[in-house]
ZATIZA-818639 format. One record per residue (C-alpha): residue in three letters; x, y, z. Coordinates in nm, 3 decimals. Layout:
   residu         x         y         z
      ALA         X         Y         Z
...
//
This chain:
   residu         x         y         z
      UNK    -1.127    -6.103     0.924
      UNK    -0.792    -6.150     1.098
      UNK    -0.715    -6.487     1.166
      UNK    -0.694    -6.546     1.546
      UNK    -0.293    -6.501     1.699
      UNK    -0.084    -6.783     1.908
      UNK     0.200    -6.595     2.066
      UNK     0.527    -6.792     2.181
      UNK     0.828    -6.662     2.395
      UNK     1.154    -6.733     2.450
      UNK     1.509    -6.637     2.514
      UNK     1.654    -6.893     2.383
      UNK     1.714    -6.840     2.040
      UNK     1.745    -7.222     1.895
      UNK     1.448    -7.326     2.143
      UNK     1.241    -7.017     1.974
      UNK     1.265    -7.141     1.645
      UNK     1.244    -7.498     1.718
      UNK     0.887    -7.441     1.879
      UNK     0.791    -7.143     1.577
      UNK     0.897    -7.404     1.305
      UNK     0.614    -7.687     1.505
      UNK     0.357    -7.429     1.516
      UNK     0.330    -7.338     1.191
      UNK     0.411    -7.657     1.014
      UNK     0.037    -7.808     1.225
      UNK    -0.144    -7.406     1.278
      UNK    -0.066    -7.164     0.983
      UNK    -0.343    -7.240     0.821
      UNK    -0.603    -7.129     1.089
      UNK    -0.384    -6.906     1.323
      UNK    -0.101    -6.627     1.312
      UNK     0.178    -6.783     1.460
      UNK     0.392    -6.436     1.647
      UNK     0.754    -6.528     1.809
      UNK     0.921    -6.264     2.042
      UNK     1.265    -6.339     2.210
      UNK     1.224    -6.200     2.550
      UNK     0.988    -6.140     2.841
      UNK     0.975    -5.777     2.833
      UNK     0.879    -5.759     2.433
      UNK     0.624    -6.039     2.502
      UNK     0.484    -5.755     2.741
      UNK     0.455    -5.470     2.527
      UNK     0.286    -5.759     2.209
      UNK     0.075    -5.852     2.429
      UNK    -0.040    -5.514     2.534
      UNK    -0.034    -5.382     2.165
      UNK    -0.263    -5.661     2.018
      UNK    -0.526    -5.567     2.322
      UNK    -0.481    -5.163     2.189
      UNK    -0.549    -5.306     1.834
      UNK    -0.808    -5.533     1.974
      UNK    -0.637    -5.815     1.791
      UNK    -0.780    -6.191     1.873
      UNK    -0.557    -6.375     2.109
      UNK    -0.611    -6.765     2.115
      UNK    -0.316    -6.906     2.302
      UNK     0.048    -6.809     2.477
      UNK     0.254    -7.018     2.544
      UNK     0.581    -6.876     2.710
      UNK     0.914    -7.062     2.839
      UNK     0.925    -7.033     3.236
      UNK     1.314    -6.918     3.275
      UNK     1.388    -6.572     3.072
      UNK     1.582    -6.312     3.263
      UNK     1.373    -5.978     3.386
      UNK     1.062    -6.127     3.279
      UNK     0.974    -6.506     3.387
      UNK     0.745    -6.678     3.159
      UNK     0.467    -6.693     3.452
      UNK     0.436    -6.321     3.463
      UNK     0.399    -6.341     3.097
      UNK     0.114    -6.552     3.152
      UNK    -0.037    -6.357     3.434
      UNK     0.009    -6.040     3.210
      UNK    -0.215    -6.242     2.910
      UNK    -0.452    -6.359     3.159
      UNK    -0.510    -5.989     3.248
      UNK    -0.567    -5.854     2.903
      UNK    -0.689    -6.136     2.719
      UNK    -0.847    -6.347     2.987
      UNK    -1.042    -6.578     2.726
      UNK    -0.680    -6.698     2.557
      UNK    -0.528    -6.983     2.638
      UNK    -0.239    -7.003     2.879
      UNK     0.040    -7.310     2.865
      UNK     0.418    -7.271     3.067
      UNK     0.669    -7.460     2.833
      UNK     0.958    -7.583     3.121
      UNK     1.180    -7.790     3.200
      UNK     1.187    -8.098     3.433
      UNK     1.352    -7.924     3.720
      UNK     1.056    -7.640     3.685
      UNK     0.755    -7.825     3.694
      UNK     0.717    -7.778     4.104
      UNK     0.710    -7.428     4.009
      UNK     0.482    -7.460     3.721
      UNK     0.223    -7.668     3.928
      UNK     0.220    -7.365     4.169
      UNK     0.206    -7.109     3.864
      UNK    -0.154    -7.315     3.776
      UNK    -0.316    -7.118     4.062
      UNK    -0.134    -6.797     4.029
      UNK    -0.136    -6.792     3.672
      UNK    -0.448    -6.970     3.606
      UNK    -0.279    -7.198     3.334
      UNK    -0.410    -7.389     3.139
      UNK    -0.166    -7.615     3.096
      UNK     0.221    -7.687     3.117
      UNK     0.474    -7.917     2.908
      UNK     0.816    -8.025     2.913
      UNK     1.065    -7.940     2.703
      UNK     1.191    -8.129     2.483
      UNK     0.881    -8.210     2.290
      UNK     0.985    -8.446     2.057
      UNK     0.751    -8.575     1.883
      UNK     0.548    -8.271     1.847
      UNK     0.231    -8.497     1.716
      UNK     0.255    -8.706     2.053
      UNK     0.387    -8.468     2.324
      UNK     0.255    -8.099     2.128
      UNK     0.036    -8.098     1.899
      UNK    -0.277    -8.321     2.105
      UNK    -0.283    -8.095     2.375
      UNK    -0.260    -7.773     2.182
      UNK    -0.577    -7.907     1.950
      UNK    -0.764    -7.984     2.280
      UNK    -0.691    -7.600     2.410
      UNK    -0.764    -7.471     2.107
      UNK    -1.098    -7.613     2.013
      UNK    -1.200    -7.497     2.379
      UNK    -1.083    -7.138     2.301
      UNK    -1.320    -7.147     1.991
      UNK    -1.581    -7.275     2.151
      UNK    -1.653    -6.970     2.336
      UNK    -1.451    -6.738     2.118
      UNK    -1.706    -6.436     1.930
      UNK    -1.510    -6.248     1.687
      UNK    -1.466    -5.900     1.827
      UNK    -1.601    -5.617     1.601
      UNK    -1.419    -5.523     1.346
      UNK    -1.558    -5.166     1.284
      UNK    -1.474    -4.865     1.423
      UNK    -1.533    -4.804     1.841
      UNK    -1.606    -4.589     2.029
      UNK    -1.557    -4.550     2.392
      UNK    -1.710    -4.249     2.646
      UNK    -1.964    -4.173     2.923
      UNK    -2.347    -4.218     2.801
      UNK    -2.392    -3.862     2.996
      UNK    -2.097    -3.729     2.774
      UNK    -2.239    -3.427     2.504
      UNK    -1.945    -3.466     2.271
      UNK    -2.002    -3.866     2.319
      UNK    -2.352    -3.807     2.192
      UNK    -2.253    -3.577     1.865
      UNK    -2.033    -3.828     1.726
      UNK    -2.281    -4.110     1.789
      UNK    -2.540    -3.879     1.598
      UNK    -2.233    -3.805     1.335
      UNK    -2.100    -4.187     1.274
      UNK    -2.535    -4.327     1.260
      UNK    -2.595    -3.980     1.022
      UNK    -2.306    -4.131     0.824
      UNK    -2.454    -4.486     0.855
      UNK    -2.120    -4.569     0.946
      UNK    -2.114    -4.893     1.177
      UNK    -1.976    -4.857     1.476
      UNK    -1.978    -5.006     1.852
      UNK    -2.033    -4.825     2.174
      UNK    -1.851    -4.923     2.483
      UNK    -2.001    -4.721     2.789
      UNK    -1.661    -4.654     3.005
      UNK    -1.894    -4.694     3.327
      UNK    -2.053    -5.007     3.259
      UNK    -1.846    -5.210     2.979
      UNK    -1.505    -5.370     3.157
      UNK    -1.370    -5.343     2.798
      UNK    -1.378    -4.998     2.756
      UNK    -1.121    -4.951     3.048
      UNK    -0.867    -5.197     2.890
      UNK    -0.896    -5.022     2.603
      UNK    -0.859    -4.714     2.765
      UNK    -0.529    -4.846     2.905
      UNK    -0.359    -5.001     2.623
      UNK    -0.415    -4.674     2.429
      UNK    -0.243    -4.468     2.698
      UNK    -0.572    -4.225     2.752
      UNK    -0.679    -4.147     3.106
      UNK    -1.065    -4.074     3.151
      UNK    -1.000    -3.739     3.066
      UNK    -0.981    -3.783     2.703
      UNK    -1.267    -3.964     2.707
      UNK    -1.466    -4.026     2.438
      UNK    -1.195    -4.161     2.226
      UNK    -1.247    -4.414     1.870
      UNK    -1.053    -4.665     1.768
      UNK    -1.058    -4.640     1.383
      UNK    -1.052    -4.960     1.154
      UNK    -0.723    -4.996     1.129
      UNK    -0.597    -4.951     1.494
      UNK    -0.555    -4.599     1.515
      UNK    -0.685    -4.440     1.844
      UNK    -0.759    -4.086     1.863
      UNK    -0.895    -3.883     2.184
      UNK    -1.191    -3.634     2.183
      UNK    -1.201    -3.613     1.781
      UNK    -1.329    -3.315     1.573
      UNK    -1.595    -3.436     1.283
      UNK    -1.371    -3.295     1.000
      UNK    -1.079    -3.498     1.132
      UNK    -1.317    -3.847     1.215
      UNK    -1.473    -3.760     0.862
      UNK    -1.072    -3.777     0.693
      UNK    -1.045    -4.156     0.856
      UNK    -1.403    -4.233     0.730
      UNK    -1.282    -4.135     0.421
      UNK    -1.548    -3.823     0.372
      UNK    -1.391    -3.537     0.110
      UNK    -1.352    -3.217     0.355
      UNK    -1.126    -3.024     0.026
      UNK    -1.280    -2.927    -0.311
      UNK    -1.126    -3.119    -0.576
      UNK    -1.180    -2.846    -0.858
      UNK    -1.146    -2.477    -0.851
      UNK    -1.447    -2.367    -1.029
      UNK    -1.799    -2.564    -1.018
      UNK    -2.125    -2.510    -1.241
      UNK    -2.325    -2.514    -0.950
      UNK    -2.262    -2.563    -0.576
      UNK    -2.548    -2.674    -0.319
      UNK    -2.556    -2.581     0.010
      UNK    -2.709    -2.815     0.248
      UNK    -2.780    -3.221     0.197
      UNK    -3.144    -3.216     0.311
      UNK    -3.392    -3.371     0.088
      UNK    -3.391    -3.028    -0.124
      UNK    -3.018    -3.048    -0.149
      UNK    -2.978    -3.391    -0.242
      UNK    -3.225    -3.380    -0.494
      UNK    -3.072    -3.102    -0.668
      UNK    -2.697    -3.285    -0.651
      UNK    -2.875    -3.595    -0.807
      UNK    -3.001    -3.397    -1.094
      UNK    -2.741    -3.155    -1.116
      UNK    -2.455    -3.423    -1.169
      UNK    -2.742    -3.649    -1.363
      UNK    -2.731    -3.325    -1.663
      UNK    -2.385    -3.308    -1.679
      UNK    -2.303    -3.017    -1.405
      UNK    -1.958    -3.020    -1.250
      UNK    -2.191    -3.026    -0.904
      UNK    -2.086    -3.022    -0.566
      UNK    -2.277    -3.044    -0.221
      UNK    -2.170    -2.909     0.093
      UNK    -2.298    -3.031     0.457
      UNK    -2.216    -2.879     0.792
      UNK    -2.326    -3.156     0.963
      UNK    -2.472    -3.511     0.857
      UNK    -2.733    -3.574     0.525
      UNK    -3.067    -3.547     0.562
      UNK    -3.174    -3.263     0.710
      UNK    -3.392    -3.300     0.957
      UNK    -3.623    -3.487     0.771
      UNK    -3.287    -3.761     0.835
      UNK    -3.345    -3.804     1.174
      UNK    -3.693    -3.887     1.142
      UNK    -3.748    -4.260     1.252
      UNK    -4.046    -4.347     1.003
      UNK    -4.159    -4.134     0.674
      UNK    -4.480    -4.289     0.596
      UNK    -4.652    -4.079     0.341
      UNK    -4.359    -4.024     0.089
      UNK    -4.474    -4.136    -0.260
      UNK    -4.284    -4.504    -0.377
      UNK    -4.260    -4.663    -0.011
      UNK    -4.573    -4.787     0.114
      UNK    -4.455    -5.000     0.421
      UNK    -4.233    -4.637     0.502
      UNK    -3.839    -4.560     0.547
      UNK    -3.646    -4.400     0.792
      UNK    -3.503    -4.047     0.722
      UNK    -3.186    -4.165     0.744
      UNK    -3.241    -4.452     0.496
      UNK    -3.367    -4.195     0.250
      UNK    -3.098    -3.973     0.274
      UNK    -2.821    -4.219     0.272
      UNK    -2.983    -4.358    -0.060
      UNK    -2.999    -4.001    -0.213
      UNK    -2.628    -3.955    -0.090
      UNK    -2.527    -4.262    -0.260
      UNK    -2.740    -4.166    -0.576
      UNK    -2.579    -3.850    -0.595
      UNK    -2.194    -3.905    -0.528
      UNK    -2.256    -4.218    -0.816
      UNK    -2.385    -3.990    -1.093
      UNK    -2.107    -3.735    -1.035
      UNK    -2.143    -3.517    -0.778
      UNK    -1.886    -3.409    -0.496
      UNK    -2.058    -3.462    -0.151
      UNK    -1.807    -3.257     0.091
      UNK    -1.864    -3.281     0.471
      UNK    -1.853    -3.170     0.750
      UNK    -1.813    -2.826     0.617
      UNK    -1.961    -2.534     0.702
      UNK    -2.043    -2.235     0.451
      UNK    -1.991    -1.852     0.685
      UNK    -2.018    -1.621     0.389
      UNK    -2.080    -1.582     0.046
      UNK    -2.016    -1.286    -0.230
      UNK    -2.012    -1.222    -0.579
      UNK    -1.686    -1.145    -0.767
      UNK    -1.690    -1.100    -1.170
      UNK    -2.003    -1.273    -1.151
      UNK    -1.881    -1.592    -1.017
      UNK    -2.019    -1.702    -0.642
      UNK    -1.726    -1.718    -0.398
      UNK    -1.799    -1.931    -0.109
      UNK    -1.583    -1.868     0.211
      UNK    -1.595    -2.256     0.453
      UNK    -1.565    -2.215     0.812
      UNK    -1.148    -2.308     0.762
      UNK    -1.103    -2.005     0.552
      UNK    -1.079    -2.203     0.212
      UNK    -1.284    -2.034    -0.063
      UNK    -1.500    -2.208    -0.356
      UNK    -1.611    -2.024    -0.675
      UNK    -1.894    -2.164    -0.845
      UNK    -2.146    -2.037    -1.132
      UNK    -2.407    -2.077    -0.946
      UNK    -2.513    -2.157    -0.597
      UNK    -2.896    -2.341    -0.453
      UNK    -2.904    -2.234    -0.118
      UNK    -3.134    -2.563     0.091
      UNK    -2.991    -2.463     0.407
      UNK    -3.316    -2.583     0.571
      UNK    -3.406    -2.527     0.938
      UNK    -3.294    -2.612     1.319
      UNK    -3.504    -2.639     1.603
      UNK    -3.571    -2.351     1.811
      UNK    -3.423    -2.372     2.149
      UNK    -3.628    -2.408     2.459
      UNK    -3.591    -2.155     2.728
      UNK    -3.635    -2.315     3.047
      UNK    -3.419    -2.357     3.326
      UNK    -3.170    -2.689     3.325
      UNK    -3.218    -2.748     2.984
      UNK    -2.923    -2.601     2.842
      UNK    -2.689    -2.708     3.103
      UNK    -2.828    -3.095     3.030
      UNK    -2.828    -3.046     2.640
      UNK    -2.654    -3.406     2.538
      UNK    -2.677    -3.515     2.851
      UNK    -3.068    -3.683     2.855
      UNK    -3.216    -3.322     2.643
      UNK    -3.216    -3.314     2.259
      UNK    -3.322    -3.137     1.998
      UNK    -3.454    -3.351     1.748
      UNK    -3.518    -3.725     1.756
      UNK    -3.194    -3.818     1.870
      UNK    -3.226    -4.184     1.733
      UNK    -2.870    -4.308     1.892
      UNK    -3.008    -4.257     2.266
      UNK    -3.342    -4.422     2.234
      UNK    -3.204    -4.795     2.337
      UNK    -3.038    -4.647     2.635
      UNK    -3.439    -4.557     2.739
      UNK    -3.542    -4.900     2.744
      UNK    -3.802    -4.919     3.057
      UNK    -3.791    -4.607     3.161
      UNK    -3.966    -4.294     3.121
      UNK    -3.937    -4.020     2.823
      UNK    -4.088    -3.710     2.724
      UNK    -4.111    -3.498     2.387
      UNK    -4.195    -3.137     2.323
      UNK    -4.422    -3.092     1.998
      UNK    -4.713    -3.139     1.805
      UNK    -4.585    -3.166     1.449
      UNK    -4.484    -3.453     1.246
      UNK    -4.138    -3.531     1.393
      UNK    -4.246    -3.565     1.732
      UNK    -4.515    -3.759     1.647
      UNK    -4.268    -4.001     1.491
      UNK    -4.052    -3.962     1.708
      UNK    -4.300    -4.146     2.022
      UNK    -4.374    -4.418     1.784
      UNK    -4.026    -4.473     1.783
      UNK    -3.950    -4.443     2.162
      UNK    -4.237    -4.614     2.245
      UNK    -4.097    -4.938     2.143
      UNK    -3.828    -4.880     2.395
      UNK    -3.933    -4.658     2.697
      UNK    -4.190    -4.741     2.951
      UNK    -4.407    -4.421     2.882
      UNK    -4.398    -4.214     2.598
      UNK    -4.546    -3.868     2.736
      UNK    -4.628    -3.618     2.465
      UNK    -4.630    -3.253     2.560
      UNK    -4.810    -2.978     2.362
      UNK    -4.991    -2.673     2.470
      UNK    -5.284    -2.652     2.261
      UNK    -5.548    -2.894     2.303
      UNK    -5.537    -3.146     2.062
      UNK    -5.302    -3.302     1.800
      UNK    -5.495    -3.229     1.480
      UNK    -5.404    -2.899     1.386
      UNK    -5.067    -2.949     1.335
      UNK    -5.034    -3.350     1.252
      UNK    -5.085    -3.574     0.993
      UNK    -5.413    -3.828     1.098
      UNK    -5.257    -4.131     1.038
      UNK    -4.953    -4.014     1.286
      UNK    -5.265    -3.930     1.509
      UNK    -5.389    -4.219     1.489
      UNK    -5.128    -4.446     1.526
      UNK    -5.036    -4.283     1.874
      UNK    -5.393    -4.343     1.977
      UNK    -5.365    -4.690     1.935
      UNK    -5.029    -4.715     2.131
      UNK    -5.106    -4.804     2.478
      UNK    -4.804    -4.619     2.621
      UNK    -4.785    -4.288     2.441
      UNK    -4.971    -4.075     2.638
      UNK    -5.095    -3.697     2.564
      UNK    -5.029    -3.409     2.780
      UNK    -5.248    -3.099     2.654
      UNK    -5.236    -2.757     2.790
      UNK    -4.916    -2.841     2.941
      UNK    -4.548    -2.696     2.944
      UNK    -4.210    -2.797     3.084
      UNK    -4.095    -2.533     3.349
      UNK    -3.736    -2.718     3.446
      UNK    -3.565    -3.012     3.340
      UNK    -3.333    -3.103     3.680
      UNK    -3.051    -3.329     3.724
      UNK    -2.649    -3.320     3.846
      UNK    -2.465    -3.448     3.539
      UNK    -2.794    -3.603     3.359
      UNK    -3.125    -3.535     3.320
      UNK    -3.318    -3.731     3.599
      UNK    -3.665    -3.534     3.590
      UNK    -3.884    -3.293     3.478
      UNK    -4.116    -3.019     3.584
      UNK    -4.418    -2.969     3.419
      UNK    -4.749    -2.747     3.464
      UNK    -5.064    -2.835     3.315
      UNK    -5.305    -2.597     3.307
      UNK    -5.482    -2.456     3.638
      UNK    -5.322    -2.738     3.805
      UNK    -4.969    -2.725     4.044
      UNK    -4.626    -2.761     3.873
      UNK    -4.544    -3.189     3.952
      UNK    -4.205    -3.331     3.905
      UNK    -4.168    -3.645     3.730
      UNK    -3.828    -3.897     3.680
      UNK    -3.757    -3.848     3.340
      UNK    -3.479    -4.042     3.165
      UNK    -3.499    -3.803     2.817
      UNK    -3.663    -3.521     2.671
      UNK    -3.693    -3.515     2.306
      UNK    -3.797    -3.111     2.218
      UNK    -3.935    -3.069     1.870
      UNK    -4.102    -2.645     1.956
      UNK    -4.072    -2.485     1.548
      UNK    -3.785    -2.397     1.385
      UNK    -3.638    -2.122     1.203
      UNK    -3.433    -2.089     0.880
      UNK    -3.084    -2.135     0.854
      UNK    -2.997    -1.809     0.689
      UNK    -2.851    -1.567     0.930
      UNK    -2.527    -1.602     0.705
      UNK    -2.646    -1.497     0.425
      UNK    -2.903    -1.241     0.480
      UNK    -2.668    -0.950     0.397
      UNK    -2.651    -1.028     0.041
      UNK    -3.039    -1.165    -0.026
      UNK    -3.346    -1.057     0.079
      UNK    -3.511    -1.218     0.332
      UNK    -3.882    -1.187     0.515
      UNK    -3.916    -1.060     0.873
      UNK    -3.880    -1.474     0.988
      UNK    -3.558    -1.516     0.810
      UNK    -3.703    -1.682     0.511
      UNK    -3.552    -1.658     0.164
      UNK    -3.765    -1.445    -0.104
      UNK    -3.770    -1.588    -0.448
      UNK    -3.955    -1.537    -0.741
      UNK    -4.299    -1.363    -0.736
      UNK    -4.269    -1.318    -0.362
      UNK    -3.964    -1.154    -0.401
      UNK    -4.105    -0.912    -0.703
      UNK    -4.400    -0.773    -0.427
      UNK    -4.102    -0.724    -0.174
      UNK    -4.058    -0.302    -0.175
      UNK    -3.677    -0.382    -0.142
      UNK    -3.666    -0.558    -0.461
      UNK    -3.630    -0.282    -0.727
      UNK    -3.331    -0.133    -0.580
      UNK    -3.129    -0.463    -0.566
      UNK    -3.272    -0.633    -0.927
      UNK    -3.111    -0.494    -1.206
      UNK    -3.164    -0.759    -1.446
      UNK    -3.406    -0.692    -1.748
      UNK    -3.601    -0.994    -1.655
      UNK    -3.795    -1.090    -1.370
      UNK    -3.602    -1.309    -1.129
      UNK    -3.653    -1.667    -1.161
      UNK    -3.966    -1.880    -0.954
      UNK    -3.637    -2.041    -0.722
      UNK    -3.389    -1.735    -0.769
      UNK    -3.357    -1.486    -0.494
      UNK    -3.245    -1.086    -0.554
      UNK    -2.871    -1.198    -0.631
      UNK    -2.901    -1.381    -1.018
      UNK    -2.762    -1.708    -1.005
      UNK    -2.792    -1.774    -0.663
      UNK    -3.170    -1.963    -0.574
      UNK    -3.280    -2.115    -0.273
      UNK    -3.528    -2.450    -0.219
      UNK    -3.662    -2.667     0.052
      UNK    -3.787    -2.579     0.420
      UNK    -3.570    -2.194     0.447
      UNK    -3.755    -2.050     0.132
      UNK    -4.048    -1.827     0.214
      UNK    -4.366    -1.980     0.092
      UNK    -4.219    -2.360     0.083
      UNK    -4.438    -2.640     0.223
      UNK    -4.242    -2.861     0.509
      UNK    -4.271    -3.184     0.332
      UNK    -3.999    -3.445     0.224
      UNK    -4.172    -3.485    -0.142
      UNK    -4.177    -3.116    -0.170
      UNK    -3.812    -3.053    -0.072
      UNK    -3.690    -3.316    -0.310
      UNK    -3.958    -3.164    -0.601
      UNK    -3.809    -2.792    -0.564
      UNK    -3.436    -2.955    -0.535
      UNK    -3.488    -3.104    -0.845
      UNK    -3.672    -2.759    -1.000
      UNK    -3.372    -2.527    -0.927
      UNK    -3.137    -2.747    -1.116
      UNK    -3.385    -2.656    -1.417
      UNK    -3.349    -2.277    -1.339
      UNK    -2.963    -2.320    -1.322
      UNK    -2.978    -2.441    -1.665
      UNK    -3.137    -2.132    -1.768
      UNK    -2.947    -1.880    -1.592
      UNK    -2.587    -2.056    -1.712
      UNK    -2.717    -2.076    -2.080
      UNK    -2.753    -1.642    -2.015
//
């Protein structure tokens, strides 16, 4: 950590030095001593160190410098840094002016010059200052920040991106945190460019893409190599898995992910029943440990990148990324996964971001505390998803049409909701509109045989199926009527199959109609939506690589 700054000014060159050379010689060793030479450069310091967020512990600035006087220095510091101390250095003839500056300036002090000897007439009073600057001084965080409107849906993607990255980070709300608009100020933006992030090292950018916030996290976004044994598309559980094992056996391996690891078995909030964690993890813990796992054995873990087409050339797999760079690889495991299937109802796609998500939505559940929130779903996810809100909100409500919860989740998810007081069920019910101006404030819902009722709503989590991410690719493998990737056996029954199969064996158990190219996890036909069965056909395909590259 930086150590905290004491900023003198002065015009007068010999006078300059003469206080630098005292400062340092008592404070080096626990403060930055900074000299500037003039009133309008102490200006501009002072408003760069608030831009860089840089701790400010004391100014002390000489009362007569042309343009500038030392008490609009102080005034200035006072504005931006109103925690640092403040102390005029003048001279005998000044001090009825520097008695008046210690109500218009709020000083904290003022001495005379000269100040000889520093350890009688400088150095007491500077101690006593500076131990009460200490005292209530909190180190600011030293991470990156990021500043925008809670309401804002590009503010909520990169909160989703940076936590999906478990990449620490602080959130400054520009309507409620005072900081946020000095920080908006020193960096020149207007609320217009809104949300902007101040990196680590004191660059501030406006409205970021991912692929550029990914370069200053330091995420790959190019392929190092030109040719890989095997390239896996998607960082779910099924895609990690098969990077772990595929760099683990020697494969030049690299993973590509459009958005964040995980899947969205990653934004689950508690995975109870995966085999090795008793007390539970959060999807995001699991992933990030897989990532980690992966990218230390060997494999290149490139995001966020996005895959648009694929073809075969020679053999080889040529993989086209959303920037127009291709990839060639031997062979290619397709765990492109699922998304959530969008709701059609009116309001809710106008308010997406803005107090509607798809998906648990982790980063907004603190900014429910007390108030009311309702999910969409009967499966797994949303079920974890209330146990997680309902720490936070007031009521958890839990939508679902059918009558009951145990057709499509897991008992003990049941019964862990039945035993929290505020989760409540809503059978036989649906959301008709989701209303609010520039956030979601309520919702409409219709239980059966009963009047639509509006109710103040501060979220609604919706968690309604998915489908498979495959649209991109269904031109070149055969898929089912859902979307689903064939492979294997299933693929063998499909009537399509003997006019695109030409090899003299039967395709592979993971290997759709193009050899060399297979598919695992959640957007294979026939796969079971489970985290331990992901990560068991992740790890399989690697197995079938081997074969196919040893053809």
């Amino acid at each position: 950590m930086k150590k905290p700054i004491i900023l003198t000014v002065d015009d007068d060159a010999q006078v300059l030095a003469a206080i630098t050379r005292d400062l340092r010689q008592e404070f080096r060793a626990d403060y930055r001593i900074l000299s500037v030479n003039s009133g309008p450069e102490a200006l501009a310091t002072l408003t760069e160190l608030r831009a860089r967020a840089e701790p400010l512990a004391l100014v002390l600035a000489d009362q007569r410098m042309p343009e500038v006087e030392g008490v609009e220095v102080l005034t200035r510091a006072r504005e931006l840094f109103p925690e640092a101390k403040r102390v005029l250095l003048t001279a005998y003839a000044d001090t009825t002016a520097a008695i008046k500056a210690i109500n218009s300036a709020q000083l904290d002090y003022y001495l005379l010059k000269p100040w000889d000897p520093p350890e009688q007439l400088l150095y007491p009073t500077l101690h006593d200052l500076l131990a009460s600057w200490q005292a209530t001084y909190r180190p600011a965080f030293a991470g990156l920040r990021l500043i925008g409107f809670q309401w804002s849906p590009l503010s909520h993607e990169l909160k989703d991106f940076l936590s999906g990255y478990m990449v620490g980070y602080q959130w400054l709300d520009f309507e409620k945190d005072a900081e946020a608009k000095v920080l908006m100020d020193a960096n020149g933006f207007t609320p217009d460019d809104l949300p902007f992030v101040i990196c680590p090292d004191g660059q501030a950018v406006a409205k970021p893409a991912k692929l550029d916030l990914a370069r200053h996290l330091g995420l790959l976004v190019e392929a190092k190599q030109e040719l890989y044994d095997v390239v896996v598309i998607g960082a779910g559980p099924a895609g990690l898995a098969a990077a772990v094992y595929g760099a683990s056996e020697g494969l030049k391996t690299l993973i590509i992910e459009r958005q964040t690891p995980g899947g969205q078995a990653g934004s689950s909030s508690r995975i109870e029943n995966y085999l090795g964690f008793p007390t539970g993890l959060s999807g995001a813990e699991l992933a990030h440990r897989a990532w980690s796992q992966a990218t230390r054995l060997g494999a290149e873990f490139m995001a966020p990148q996005e895959v648009i087409n694929l073809c075969v050339q020679d053999g080889y797999k040529v993989l086209t990324l959303r920037d127009k760079t291709e990839i060639k690889a031997r062979a290619v495991v397709l765990t492109t996964g699922v998304s959530y299937r969008v709701l059609d109802a009116p309001g809710l796609d106008r308010l997406s971001g803005a107090g509607v998500y798809y998906g648990a939505a982790r980063t907004e559940a603190r900014s429910c505390s007390d108030q009311p929130v309702y999910i969409i779903g009967g499966g797994n996810s949303a079920g974890q998803a209330a146990m997680y809100l309902a720490t936070y909100a007031s009521r958890v409500f839990l939508i679902i049409r059918g009558e009951s919860l145990t057709a499509s989740m897991s008992a003990y998810l049941i019964e862990q909701i039945a035993q929290t007081p505020n989760i409540e069920l809503l059978p036989h019910t649906q959301v008709r509109e989701a209303c609010g101006t520039h956030a979601l404030e309520a919702v409409v819902i219709q239980q059966a045989g009963r009047e639509s009722e509006k109710r103040p709503a501060r979220a609604l989590f919706i968690f309604i199926g998915a489908k498979p991410s495959t649209e991109w690719v269904c031109h070149l493998a055969i898929c089912d009527a859902k979307g689903y990737l064939l492979t294997g056996r299933d693929l063998v029954a499909d009537p399509r199959y003997a006019t695109v199969w030409k090899k003299d064996r039967e395709p592979y158990l993971l290997e759709t109609c193009v050899p060399g190219l297979f598919a695992a996890g959640d957007g294979r036909a026939g796969a079971m939506a489970r985290v331990a069965s992901a990560v068991g056909e992740g790890s399989m395909a690697i197995k079938f690589v081997h074969q196919y590259l040893d053809e």
